[in-house]
Short mmCIF file of the C-alpha atoms (twelve columns), coordinates in Angstrom:
data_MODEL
# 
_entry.id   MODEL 
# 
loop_
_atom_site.group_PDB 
_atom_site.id 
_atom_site.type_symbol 
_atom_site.label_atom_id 
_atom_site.label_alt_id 
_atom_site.label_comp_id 
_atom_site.label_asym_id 
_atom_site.label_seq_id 
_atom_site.Cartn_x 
_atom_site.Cartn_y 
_atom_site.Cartn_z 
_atom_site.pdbx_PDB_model_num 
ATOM 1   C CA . UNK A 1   56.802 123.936 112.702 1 
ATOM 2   C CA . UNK A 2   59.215 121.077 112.777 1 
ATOM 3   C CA . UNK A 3   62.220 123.439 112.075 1 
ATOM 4   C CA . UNK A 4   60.741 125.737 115.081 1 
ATOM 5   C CA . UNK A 5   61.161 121.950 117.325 1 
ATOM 6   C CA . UNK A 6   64.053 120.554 115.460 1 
ATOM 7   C CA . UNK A 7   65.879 124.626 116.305 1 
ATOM 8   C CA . UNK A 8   64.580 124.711 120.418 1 
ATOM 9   C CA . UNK A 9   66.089 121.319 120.589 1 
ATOM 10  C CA . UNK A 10  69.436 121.199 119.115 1 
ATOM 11  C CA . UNK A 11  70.235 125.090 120.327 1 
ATOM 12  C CA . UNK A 12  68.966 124.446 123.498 1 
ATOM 13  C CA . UNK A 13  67.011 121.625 125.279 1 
ATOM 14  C CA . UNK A 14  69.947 118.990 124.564 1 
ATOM 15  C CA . UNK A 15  72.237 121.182 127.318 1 
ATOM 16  C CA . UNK A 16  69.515 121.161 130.397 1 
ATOM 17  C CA . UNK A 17  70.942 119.144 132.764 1 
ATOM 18  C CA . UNK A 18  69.949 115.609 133.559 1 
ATOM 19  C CA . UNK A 19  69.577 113.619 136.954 1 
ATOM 20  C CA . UNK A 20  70.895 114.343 139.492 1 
ATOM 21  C CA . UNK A 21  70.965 117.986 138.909 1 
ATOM 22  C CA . UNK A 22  68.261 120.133 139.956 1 
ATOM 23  C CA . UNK A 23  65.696 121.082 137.617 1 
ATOM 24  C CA . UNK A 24  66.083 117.782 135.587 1 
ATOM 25  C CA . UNK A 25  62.371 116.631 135.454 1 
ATOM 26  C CA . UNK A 26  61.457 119.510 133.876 1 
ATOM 27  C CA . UNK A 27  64.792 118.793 131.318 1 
ATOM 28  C CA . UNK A 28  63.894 115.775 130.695 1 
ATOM 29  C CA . UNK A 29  60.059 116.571 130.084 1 
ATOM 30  C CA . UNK A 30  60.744 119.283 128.080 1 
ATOM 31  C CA . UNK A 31  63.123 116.882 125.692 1 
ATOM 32  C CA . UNK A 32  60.356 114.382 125.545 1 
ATOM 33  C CA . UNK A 33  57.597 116.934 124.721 1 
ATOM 34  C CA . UNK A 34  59.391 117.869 121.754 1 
ATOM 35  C CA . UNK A 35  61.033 114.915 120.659 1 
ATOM 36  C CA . UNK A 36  57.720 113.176 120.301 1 
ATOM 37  C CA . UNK A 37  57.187 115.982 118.116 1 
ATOM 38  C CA . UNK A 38  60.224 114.953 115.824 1 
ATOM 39  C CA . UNK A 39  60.709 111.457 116.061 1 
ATOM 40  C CA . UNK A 40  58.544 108.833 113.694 1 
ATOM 41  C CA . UNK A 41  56.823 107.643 116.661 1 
ATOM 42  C CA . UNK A 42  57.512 107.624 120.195 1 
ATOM 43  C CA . UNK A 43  56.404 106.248 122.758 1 
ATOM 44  C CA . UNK A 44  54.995 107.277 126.589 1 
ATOM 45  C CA . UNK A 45  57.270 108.420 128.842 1 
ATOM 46  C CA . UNK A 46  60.528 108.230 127.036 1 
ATOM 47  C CA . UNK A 47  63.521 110.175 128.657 1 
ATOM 48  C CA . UNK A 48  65.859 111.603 126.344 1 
ATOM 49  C CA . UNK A 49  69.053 112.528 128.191 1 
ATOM 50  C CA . UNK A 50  71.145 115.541 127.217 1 
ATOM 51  C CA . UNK A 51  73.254 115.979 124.054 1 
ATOM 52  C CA . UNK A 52  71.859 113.035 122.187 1 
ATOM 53  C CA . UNK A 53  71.529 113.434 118.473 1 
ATOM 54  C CA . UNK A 54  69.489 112.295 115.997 1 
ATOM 55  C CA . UNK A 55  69.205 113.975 113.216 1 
ATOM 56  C CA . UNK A 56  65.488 115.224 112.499 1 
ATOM 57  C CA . UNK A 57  64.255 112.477 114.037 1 
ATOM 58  C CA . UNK A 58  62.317 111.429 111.214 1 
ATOM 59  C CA . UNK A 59  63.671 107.985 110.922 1 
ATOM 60  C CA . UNK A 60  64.006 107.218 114.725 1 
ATOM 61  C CA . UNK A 61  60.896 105.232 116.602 1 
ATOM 62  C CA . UNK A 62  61.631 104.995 120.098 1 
ATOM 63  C CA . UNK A 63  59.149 102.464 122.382 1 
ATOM 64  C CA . UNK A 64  57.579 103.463 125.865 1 
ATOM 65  C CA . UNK A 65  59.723 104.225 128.810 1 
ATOM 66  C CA . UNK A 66  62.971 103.739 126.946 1 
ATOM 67  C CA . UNK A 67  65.643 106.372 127.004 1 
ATOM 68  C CA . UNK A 68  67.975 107.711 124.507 1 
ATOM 69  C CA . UNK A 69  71.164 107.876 126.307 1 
ATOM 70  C CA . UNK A 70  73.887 111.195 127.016 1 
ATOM 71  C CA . UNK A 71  75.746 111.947 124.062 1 
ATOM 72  C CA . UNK A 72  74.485 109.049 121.776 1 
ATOM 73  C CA . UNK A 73  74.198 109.849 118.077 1 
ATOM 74  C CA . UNK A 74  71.307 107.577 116.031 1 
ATOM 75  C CA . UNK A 75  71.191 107.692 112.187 1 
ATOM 76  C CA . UNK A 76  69.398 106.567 109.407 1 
ATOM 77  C CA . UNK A 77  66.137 104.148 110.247 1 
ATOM 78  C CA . UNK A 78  66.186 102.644 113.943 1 
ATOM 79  C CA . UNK A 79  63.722 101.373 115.753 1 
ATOM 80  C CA . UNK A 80  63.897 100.962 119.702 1 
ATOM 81  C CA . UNK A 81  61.395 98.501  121.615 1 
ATOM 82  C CA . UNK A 82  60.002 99.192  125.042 1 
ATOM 83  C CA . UNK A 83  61.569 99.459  127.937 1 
ATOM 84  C CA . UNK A 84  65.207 100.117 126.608 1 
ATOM 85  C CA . UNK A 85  67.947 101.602 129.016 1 
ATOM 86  C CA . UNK A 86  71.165 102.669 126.620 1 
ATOM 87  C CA . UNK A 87  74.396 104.183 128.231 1 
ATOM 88  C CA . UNK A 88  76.190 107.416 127.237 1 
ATOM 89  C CA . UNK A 89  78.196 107.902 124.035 1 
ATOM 90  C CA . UNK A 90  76.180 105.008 122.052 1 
ATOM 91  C CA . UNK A 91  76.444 105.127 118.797 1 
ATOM 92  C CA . UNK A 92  73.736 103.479 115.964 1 
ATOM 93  C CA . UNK A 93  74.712 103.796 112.349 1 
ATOM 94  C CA . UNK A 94  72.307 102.547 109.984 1 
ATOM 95  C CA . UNK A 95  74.076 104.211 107.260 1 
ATOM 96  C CA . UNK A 96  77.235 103.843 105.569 1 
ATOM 97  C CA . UNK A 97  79.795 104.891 102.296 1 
ATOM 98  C CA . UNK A 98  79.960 102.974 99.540  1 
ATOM 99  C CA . UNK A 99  83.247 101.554 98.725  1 
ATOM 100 C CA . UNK A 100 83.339 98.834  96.503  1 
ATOM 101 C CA . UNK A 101 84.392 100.290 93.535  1 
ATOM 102 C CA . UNK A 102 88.687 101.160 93.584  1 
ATOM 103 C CA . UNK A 103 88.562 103.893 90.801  1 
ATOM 104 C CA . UNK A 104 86.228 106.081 92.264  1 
ATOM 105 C CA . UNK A 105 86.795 107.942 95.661  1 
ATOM 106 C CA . UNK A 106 84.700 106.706 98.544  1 
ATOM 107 C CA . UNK A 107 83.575 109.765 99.549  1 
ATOM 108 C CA . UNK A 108 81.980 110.010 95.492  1 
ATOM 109 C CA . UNK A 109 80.694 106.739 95.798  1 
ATOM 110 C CA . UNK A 110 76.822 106.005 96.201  1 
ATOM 111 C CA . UNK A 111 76.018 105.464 100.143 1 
ATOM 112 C CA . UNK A 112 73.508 102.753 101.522 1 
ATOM 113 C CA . UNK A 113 71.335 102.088 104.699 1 
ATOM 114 C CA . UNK A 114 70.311 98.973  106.542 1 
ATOM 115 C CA . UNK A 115 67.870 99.136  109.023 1 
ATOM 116 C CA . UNK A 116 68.784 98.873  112.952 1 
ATOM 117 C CA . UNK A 117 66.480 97.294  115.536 1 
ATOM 118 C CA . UNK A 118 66.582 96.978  118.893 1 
ATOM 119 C CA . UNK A 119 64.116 94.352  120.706 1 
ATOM 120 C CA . UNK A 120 62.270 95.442  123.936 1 
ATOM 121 C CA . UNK A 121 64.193 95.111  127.602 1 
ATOM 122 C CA . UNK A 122 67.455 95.396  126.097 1 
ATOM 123 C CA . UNK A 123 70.315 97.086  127.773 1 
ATOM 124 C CA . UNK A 124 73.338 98.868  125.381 1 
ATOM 125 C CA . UNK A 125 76.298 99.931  127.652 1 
ATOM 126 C CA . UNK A 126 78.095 102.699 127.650 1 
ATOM 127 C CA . UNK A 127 80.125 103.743 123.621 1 
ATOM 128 C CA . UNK A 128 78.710 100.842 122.231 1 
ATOM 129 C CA . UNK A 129 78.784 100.964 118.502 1 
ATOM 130 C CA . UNK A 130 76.087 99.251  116.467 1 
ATOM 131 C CA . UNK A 131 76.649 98.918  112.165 1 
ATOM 132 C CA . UNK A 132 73.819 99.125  109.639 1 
ATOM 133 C CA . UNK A 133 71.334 96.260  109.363 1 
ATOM 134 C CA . UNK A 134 71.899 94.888  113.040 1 
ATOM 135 C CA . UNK A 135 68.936 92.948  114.707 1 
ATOM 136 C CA . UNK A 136 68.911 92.906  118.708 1 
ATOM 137 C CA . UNK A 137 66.202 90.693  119.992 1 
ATOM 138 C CA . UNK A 138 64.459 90.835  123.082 1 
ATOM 139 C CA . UNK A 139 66.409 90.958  126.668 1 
ATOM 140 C CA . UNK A 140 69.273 91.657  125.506 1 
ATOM 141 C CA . UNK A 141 72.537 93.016  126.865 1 
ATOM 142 C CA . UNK A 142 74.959 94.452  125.119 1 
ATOM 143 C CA . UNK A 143 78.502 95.225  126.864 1 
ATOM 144 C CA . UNK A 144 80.416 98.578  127.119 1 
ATOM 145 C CA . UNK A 145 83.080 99.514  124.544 1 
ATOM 146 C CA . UNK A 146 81.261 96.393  122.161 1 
ATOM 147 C CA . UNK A 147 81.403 96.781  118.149 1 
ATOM 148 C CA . UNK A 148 78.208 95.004  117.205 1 
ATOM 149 C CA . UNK A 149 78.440 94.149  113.351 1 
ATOM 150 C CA . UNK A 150 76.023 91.004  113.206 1 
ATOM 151 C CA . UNK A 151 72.580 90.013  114.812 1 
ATOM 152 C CA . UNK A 152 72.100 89.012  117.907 1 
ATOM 153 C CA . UNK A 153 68.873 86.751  118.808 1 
ATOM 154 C CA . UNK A 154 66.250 87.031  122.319 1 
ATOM 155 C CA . UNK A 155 68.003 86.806  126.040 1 
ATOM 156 C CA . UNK A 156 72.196 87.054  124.850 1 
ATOM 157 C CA . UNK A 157 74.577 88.670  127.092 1 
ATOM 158 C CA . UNK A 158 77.132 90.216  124.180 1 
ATOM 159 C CA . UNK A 159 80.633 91.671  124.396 1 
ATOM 160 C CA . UNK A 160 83.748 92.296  122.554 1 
ATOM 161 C CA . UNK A 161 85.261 93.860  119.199 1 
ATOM 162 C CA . UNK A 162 83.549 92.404  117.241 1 
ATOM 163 C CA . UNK A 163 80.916 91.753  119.508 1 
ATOM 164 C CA . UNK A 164 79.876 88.109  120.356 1 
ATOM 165 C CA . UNK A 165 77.546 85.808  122.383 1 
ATOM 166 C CA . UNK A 166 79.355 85.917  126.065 1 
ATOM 167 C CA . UNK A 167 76.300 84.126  127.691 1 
ATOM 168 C CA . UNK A 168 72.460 83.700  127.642 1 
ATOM 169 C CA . UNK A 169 69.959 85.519  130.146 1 
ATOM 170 C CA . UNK A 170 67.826 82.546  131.711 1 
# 
């Protein structure tokens, strides 16, 4: 049955439109009915806007009234807290090549994941990239156009390539 969900998504509930086209309740209900069929656990009232991929969803856990934003592409294991808003083209890679040894090719070598989490009330702007084994904590906002490559702790205001600590939410 999950290839039946995994098919009606990817061929076509990711192209119904979103807000503020007409029609895009039902798009975005019809997203979140099956999603929470795919996903590892998700939460109540998620909105998944259109286009966003993430793989078979077995890895993903998604929190209550968060959204997965246009475009975005989430693999490996992430987890997403409550209450999460995330901007198009976002990007989570919890996965990566292998490349430490010269003499073999890196597309030969062995791969490796690092989990990704993302605290509740946290904001991730628009093509924000975010590397294997990142922690987010709580209240957090992360910047358009930022390269996250480290862990962040509760209530920062983060920016830049690499991303950094620009201020602190109070």
């Amino acid at each position: 049955m999950k290839q039946i969900y995994l098919f009606l998504y990817y061929a076509l509930l990711q192209y119904i439109p979103m807000h503020p086209m007409p029609g895009y309740k039902i798009g975005y209900y019809l997203r979140r009915f099956i999603v929470q069929k795919l996903l590892k656990q998700c939460g109540t009232d998620v909105i998944v806007k259109n286009r966003c991929y993430f793989g078979k969803g077995n890895r993903l856990t998604v929190g209550n009234r968060s959204q997965l934003g246009q475009n975005s592409r989430l693999t490996g294991t992430i987890t997403i807290g409550d209450d999460c808003v995330m901007g198009p083209d976002v990007v989570m890679m919890a996965t990566s090549h292998g490349y430490s040894d010269l003499h073999i090719p890196i597309n030969r070598q062995t791969g490796y994941e690092k989990e990704i989490s993302i605290g509740n009330d946290c904001w991730i702007g628009t093509r924000v990239v975010i590397l294997p084994g990142v922690h987010i904590g709580n209240h957090c906002i992360i910047g358009a156009n930022a390269v996250v490559t480290h862990s962040f702790p509760d209530n920062c205001i983060v920016g830049g390539v690499p991303a950094k600590i620009l201020k602190t939410r109070q």
